[in-house]
C-alpha positions in Angstrom: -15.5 34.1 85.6 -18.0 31.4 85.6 -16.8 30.3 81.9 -13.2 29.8 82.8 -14.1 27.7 86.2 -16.0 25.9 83.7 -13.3 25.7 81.2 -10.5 24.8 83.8 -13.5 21.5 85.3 -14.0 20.5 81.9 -9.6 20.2 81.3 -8.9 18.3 84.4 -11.8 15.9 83.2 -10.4 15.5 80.1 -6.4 14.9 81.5 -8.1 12.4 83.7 -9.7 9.8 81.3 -6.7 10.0 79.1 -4.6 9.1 81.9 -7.2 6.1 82.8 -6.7 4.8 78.6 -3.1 5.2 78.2 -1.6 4.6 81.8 2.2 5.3 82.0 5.3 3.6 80.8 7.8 2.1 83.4 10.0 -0.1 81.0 8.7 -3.2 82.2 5.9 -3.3 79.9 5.9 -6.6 77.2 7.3 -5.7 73.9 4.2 -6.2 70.9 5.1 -9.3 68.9 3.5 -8.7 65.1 3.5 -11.9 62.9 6.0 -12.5 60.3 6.6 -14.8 57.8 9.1 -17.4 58.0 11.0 -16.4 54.8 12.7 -12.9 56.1 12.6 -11.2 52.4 10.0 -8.3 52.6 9.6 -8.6 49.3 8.0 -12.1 48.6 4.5 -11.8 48.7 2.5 -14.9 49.7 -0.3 -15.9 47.9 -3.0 -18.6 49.1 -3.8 -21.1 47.0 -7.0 -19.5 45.6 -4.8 -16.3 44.4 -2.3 -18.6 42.5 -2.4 -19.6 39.0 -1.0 -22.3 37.0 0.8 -22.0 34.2 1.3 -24.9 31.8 4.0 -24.5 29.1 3.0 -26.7 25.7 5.4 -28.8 24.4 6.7 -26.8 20.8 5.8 -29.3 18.0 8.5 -29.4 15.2 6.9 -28.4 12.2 6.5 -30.4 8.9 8.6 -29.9 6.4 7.1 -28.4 3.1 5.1 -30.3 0.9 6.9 -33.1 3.0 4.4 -36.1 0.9 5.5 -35.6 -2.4 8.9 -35.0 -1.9 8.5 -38.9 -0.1 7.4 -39.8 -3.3 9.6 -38.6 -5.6 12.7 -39.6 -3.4 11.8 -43.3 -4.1 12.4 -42.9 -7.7 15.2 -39.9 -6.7 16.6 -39.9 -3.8 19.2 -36.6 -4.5 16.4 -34.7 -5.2 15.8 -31.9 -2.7 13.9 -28.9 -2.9 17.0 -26.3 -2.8 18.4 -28.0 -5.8 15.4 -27.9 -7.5 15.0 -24.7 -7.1 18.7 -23.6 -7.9 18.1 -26.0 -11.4 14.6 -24.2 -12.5 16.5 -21.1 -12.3 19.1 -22.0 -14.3 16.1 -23.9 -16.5 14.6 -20.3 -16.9 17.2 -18.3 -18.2 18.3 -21.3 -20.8 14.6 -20.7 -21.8 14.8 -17.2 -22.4 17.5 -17.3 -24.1 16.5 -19.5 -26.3 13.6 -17.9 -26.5 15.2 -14.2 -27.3 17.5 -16.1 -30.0 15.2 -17.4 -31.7 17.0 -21.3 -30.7 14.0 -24.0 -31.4 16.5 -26.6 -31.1 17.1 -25.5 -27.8 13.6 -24.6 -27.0 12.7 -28.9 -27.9 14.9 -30.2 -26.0 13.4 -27.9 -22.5 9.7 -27.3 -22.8 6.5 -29.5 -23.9 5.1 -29.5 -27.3 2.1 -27.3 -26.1 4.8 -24.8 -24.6 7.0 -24.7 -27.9 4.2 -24.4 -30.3 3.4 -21.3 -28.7 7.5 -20.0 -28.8 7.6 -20.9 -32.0 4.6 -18.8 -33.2 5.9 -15.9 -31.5 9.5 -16.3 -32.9 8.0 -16.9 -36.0 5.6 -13.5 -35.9 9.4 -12.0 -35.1 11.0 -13.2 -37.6 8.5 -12.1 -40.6 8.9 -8.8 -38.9 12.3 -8.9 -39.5 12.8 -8.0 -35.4 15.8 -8.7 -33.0 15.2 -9.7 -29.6 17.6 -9.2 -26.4 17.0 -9.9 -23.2 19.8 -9.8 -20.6 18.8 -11.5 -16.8 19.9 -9.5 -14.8 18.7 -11.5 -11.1 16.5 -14.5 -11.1 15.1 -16.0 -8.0 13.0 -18.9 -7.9 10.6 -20.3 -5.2 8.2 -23.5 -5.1 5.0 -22.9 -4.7 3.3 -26.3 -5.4 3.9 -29.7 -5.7 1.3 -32.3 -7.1 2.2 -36.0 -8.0 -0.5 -38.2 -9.3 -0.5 -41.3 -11.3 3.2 -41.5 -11.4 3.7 -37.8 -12.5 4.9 -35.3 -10.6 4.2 -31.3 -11.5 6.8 -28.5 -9.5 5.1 -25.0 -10.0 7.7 -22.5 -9.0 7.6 -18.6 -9.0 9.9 -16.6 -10.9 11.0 -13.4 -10.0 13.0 -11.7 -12.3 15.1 -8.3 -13.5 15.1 -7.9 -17.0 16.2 -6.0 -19.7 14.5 -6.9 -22.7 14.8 -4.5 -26.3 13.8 -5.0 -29.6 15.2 -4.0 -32.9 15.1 -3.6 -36.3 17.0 -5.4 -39.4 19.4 -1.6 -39.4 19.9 -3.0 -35.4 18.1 0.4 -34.3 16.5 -0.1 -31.0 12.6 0.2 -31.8 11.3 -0.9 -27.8 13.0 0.2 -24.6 15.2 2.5 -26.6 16.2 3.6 -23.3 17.2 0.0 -21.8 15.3 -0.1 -18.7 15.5 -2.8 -16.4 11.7 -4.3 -15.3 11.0 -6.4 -12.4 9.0 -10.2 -14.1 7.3 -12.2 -12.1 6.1 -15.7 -13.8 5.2 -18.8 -13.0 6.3 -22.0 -14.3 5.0 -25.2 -14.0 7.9 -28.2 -14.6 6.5 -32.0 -15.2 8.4 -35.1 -15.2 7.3 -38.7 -15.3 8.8 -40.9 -12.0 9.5 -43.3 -14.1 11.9 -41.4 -16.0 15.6 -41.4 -14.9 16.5 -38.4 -16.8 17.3 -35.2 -15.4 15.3 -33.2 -17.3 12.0 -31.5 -16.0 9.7 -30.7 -18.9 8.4 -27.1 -18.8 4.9 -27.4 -19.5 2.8 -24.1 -18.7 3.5 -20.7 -18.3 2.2 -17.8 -16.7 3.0 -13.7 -16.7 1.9 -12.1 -13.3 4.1 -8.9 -14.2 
């Protein structure tokens, strides 16, 4: 009996100061005004200057143009020359060389590469020809690509990369197929260096070196 008096003290106390803290609505009470941002779009999040960060955006420089120096210089003594006709004429440069080359054509050879170059053809087509061998070689698909480009003392050197499918055979004086009997097509890769002196107008680019990667 005494708990429950106790109890029922200890509720009234409790209604009372929770009547004191929230009071009661009559309708006349001021409505809470929170603090918005000007700009009604919940979605924008302002940041203060501290939280922002700048971005700078760099200027794209055009970029040179490939070996952009010594194609200045040899424009002044030709000014058609360009790279992509350079490189469309050392392809057609290489497969008049192995041809000539695979036919055994010195005349040919003389008129395309440096004496270094054809001493060394004609050795080999001379070693051929005491064998009494027959060489072929069909070009199948030849692409060419400049690699470097030097001009000193009124000289200008063009190495270019040649990548190549090839089949190449070889065969005896009865004509019998003695290499590649089975006529497979091999990917070449070589590089060629071309010179030519400035001061020459003709159109011909000496082949003066050359170099078997594959």
């Amino acid at each position: 009996m005494v708990e429950i008096l106790l109890f029922a003290v200890l509720s009234i106390y409790l209604f009372y100061r929770l009547w004191s803290v929230l009071g009661t609505r009559t309708g006349h009470e001021k409505q809470r005004q929170w603090m918005r941002p000007e700009n009604n779009d919940e979605n924008v999040v302002i940041l203060t200057p501290k939280e922002t960060t700048q971005v700078i955006i760099e200027e794209s420089q055009p970029k040179a143009e490939p070996f952009e120096k010594q194609l200045k210089a040899i424009q002044k003594s030709f000014k058609d020359f360009t790279l992509q006709r350079f490189e469309k004429g050392s392809a057609k440069a290489f497969s008049a060389v192995i041809k000539a080359f695979a036919q055994g054509d010195l005349e040919r050879l003389e008129q395309l590469v440096a004496p270094k170059v054809l001493k060394s053809f004609q050795t080999a087509i001379k070693a051929r020809s005491k064998q009494k061998e027959i060489m072929s070689i069909e070009l199948k698909h030849v692409e060419a690509e400049i690699e470097d480009i030097v001009v000193k003392e009124s000289i200008a050197q063009i190495l270019v990369r040649f990548t190549s499918d090839q089949i190449v055979t070889v065969a005896n004086k009865a004509g019998e197929i003695i290499e590649n009997t089975n006529q497979l097509t091999n990917r070449m890769i070589d590089r060629w260096t071309f010179e030519k002196k400035l001061s020459d107008k003709s159109l011909v680019w000496l082949l003066v070196k050359t170099e078997s990667l594959a």
